[in-house]
C-alpha positions in Angstrom: 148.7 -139.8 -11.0 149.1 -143.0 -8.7 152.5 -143.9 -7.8 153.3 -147.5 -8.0 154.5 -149.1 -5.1 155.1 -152.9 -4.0 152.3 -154.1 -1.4 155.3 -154.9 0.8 156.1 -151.1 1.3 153.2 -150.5 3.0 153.4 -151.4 6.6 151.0 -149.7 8.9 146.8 -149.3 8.1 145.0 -146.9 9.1 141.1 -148.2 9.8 137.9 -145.7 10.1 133.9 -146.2 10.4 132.9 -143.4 9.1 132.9 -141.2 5.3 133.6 -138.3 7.3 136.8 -140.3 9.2 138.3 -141.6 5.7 137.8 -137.8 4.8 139.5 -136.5 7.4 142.5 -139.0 7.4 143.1 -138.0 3.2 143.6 -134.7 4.1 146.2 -136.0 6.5 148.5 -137.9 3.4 151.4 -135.7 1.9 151.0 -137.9 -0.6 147.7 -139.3 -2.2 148.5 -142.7 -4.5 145.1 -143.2 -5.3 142.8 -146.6 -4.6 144.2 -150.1 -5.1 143.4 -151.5 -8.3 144.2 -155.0 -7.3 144.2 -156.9 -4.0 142.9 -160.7 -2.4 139.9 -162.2 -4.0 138.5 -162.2 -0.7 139.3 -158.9 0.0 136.0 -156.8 -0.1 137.8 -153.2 1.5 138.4 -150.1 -0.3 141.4 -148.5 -0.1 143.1 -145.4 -0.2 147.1 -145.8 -0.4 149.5 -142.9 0.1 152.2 -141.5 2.7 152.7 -139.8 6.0 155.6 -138.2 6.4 158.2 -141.5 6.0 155.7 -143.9 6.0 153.7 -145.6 3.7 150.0 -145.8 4.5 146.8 -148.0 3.6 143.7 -146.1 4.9 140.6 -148.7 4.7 136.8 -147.5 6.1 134.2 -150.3 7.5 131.3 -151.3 4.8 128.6 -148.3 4.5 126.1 -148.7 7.0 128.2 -151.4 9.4 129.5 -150.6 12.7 130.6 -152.3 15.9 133.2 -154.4 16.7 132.6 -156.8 14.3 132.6 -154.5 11.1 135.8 -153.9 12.4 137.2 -157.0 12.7 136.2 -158.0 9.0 138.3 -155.0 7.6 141.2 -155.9 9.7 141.2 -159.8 8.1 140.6 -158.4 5.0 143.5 -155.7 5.5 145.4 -159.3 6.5 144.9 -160.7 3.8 145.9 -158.1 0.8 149.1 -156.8 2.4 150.0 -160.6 5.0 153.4 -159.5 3.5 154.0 -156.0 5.0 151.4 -155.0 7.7 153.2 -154.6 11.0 150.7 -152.0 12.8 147.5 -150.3 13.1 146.0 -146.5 13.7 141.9 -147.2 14.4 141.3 -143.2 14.0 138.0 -141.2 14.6 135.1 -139.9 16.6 133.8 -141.1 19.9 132.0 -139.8 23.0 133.7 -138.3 25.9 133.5 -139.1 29.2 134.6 -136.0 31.6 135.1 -135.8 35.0 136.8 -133.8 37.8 140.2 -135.1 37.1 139.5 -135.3 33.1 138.3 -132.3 31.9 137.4 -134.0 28.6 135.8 -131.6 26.0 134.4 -131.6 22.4 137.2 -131.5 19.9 139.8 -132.8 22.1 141.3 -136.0 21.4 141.6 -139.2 23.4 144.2 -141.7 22.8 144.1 -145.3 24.1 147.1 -146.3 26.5 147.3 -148.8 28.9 146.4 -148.8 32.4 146.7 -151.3 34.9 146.2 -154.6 33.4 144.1 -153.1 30.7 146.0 -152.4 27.5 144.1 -149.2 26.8 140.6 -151.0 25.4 138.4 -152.5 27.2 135.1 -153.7 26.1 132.5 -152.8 27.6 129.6 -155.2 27.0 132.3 -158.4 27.2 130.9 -159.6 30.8 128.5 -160.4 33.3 125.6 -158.5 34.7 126.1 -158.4 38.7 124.4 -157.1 41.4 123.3 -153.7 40.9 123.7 -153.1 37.3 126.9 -153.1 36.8 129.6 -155.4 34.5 132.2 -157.5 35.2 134.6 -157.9 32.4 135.2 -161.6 31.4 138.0 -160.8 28.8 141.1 -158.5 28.3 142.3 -157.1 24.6 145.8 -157.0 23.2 148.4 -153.7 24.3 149.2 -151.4 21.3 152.6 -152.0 19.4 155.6 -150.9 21.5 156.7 -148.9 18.6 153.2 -146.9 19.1 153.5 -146.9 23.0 157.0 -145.2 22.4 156.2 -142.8 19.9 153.2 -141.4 22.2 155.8 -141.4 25.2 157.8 -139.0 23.2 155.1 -137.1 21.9 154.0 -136.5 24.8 157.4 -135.7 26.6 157.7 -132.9 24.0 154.1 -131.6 24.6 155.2 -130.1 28.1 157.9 -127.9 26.4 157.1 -127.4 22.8 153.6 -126.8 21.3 152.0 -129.7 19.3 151.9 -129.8 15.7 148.3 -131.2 15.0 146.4 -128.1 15.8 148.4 -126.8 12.5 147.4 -129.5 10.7 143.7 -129.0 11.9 143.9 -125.3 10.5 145.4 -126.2 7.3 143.4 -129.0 6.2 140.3 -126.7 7.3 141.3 -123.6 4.7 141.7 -125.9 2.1 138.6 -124.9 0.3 135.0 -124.2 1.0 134.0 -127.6 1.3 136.9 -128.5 4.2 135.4 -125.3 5.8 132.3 -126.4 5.4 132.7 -130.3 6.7 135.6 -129.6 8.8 135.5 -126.4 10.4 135.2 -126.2 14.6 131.8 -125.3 15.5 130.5 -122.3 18.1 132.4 -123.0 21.5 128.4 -122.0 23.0 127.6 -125.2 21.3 129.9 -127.5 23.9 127.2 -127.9 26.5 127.4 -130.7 28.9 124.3 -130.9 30.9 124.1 -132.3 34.4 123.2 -136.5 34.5 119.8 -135.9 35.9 118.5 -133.7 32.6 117.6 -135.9 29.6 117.0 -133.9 26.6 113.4 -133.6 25.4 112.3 -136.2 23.1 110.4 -133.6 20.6 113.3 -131.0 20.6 115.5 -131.7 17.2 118.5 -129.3 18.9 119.4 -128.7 22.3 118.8 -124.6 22.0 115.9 -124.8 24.1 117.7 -126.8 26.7 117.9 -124.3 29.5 121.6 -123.0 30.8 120.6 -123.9 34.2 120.9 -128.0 33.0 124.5 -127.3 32.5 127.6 -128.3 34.3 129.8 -125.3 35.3 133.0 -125.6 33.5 136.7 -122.7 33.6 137.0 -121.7 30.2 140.0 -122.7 28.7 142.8 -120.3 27.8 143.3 -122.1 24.5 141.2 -122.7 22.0 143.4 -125.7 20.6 142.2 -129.5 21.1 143.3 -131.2 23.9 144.7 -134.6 24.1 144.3 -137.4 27.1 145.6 -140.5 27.6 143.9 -143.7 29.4 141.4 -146.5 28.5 138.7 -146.1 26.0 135.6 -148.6 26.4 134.8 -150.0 23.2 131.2 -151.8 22.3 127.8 -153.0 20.1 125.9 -151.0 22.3 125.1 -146.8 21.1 125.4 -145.0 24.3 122.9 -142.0 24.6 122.3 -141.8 28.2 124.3 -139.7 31.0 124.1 -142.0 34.0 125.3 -144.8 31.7 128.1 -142.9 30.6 129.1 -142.0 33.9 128.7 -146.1 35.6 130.7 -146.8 32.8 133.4 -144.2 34.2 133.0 -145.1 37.7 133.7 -149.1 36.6 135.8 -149.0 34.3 137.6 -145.4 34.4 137.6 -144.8 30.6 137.6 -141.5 28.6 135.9 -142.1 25.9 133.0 -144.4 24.4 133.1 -145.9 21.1 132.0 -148.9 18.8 134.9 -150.5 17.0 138.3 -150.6 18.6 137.4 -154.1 20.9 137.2 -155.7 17.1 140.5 -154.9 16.3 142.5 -155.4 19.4 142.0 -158.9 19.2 143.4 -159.6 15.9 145.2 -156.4 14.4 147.9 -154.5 16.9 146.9 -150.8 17.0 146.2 -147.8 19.0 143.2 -145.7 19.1 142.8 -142.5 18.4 139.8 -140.5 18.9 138.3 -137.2 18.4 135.5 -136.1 21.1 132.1 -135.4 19.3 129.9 -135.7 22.0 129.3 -136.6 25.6 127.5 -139.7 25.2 124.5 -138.8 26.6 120.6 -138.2 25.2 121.9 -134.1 24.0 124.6 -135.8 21.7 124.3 -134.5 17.8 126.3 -134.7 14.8 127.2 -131.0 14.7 130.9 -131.6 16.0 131.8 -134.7 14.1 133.2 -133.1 11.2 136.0 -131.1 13.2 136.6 -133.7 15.9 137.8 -136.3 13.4 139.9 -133.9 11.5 141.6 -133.5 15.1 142.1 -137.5 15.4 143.7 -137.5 12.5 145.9 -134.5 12.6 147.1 -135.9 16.0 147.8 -139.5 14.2 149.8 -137.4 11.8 151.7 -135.9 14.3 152.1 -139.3 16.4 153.2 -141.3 12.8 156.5 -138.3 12.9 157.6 -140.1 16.1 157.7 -143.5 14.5 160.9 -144.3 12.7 160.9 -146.4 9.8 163.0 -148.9 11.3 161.1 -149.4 14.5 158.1 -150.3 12.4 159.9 -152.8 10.1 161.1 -154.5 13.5 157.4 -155.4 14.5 156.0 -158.9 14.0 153.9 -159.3 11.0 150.3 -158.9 12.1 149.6 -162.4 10.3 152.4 -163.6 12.9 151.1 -162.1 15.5 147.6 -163.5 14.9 149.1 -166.9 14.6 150.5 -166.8 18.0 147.2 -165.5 19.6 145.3 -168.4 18.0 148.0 -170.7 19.2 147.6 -169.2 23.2 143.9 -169.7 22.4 143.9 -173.5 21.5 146.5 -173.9 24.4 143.4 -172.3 26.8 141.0 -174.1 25.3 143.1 -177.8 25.4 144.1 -177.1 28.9 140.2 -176.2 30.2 139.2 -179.5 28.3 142.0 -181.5 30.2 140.7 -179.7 33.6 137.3 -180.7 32.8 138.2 -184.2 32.0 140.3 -184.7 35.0 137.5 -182.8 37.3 134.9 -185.5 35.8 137.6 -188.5 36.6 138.0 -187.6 39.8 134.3 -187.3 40.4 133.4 -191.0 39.1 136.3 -191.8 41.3 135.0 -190.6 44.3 131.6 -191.8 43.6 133.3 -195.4 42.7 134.8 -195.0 46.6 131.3 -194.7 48.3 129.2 -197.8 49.7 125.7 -198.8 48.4 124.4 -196.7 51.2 126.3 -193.6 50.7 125.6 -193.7 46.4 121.9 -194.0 47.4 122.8 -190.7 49.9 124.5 -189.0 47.1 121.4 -190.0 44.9 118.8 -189.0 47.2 119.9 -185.2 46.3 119.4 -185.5 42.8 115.7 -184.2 42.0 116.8 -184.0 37.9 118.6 -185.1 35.0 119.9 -181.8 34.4 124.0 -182.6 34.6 123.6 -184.8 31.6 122.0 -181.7 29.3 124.9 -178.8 31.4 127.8 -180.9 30.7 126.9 -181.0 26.8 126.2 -177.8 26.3 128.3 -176.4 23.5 130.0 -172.9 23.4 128.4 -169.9 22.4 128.5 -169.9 18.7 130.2 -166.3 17.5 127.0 -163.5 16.8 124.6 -165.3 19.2 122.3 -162.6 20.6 124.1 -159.8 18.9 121.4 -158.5 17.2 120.4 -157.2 20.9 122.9 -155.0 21.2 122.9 -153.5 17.8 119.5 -152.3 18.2 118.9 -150.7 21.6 
């Protein structure tokens, strides 16, 4: 039976991609209110209301079929628009690809959680920039920090991880013995299945599993004295772009020093304040399969359940609305965009001064240079209308 509650009790949303995510993130809920029956005309997300501990939760999964930064960013305006009144902050929970290295020992089932580094707020996007020399990106645009209430509560959580053992893995086990079909979607797969090969072996393109792929292709790796997942903390690199290749993976590490790849985060740290959460199902690379996904985001969301019991109530109802907060970044954005408009005007002033300032013999100088019209058709270029060219990165 579906408890009743006003739209304004629910204050934080919790956002997947996948069936197998929204899943996963039920099984979280203590309690289970049910679907909303009634929300904004323009709202076209399901939803799945209910609590977490002593909070009220709105769990809402991208459109069958959509991914990518954009799906995203549609639920999160939609999300905006049901519950303007209430929604303070944001858990974008599920899989994604790891990216180990020496000093992160990144493996599948663990979980990686976005936290800033640097400059970056803990996502960066990963096909927002330039192609340079060599290959490689140069990021032309930064995305919002998680909520400090967020940031604080992973502070503490972790603070208590070097003393105390965490509570998720419980979760993970409970959730799993539910019934046959939790076992059967959620439970942890062979360890001899967490094979990460060496950059220089693709996987063969007529090979359906990676059985055949020979032990020699892998990288040596200690085994671990626990069996539990893992969690890390750092930047996650968020795009369109699937990637299913090793030595991408690994540029992308070197560049941008991320932990984990995945599709839909960059659309919602632009509008909706949140933190990402993500369970490792594979490495990224051309082995990667869906055999893990089922257990790695059952372990995203047991560690989002954990990380909403260091949230207190209050500290949530003390954030900006996220409509406010949206208001304000639009506002910074028209300021930018008003203040590059008065550069460029006072740029072109001072250029038709300076020409004004030059003799008849010096203009003709000057004019000598020009072999084409082509300032007239550059300075009227107009921006890049939002989508253009996008269908290149959806389809690889």
């Amino acid at each position: 039976m579906m408890t009743h509650l006003a739209l304004e009790a629910y204050q934080i949303g919790w956002i997947c991609a996948l069936p197998i995510e929204v899943a996963a993130a039920k099984q979280m809920l203590d309690e289970n209110f049910g679907i909303l029956d009634e929300q904004d005309s323009r709202d076209t997300n399901s939803y799945t209301l209910g609590r977490v501990g002593r909070h009220y939760v709105v769990i809402a999964g991208l459109p069958g079929g959509q991914y990518g930064t954009t799906s995203a960013t549609t639920v999160a305006i939609n999300m905006m628009r049901t519950f303007s009144r209430s929604m303070r902050i944001g858990l974008m929970v599920g899989i994604g690809g790891g990216i180990p290295s020496d000093k992160h020992d990144v493996r599948l089932g663990d979980v990686v959680v976005s936290y800033p580094e640097g400059i970056c707020g803990g996502v960066l996007q990963y096909d927002l920039g330039k192609a340079v020399e060599e290959g490689r990106l140069q990021r032309t645009g930064s995305l919002n920090n998680p909520p400090r209430s967020l940031l604080t509560a992973v502070a503490n959580m972790r603070a208590s991880a070097l003393t105390d053992d965490p509570s998720y893995p419980e979760y993970i086990e409970k959730a799993i013995g539910r019934n046959d079909r939790t076992r059967e979607s959620f439970g942890r797969p062979d360890p001899s299945t967490d094979r990460l090969f060496q950059i220089k072996h693709e996987h063969p393109t007529t090979a359906a599993t990676c059985e055949d792929c020979p032990s020699e292709w892998e990288e040596f790796r200690k085994e671990r004295k626990r069996a539990d997942p893992q969690a890390y903390y750092g930047i996650i690199a968020s795009g369109n772009a699937i990637v299913k290749h090793g030595a991408t993976r690994e540029r992308l590490r070197q560049e941008t020093g991320a932990l984990c790849l995945e599709m839909e985060a960059a659309g919602l740290m632009m509008d909706f304040p949140c933190i990402v959460v993500r369970g490792i199902c594979d490495y990224a690379d051309s082995h990667k399969n869906k055999q893990w996904q089922g257990y790695a985001a059952l372990a995203a969301a047991s560690y989002a359940k954990e990380l909403l019991s260091y949230v207190p109530v209050g500290q949530v109802s003390e954030e900006n609305l996220v409509t406010e907060i949206c208001e304000i970044v639009n506002k910074v954005e028209e300021l930018t965009k008003g203040m590059e408009r008065a550069f460029h005007q006072q740029e072109d002033y001072h250029r038709e001064n300076m020409l004004r300032s030059l003799t008849k013999e010096q203009q003709k100088c000057h004019q000598a240079f020009k072999t084409s019209t082509y300032e007239q058709y550059k300075n009227i270029n107009p921006d890049r209308a939002e989508g253009t060219c996008r269908w290149i990165l959806e389809n690889p």
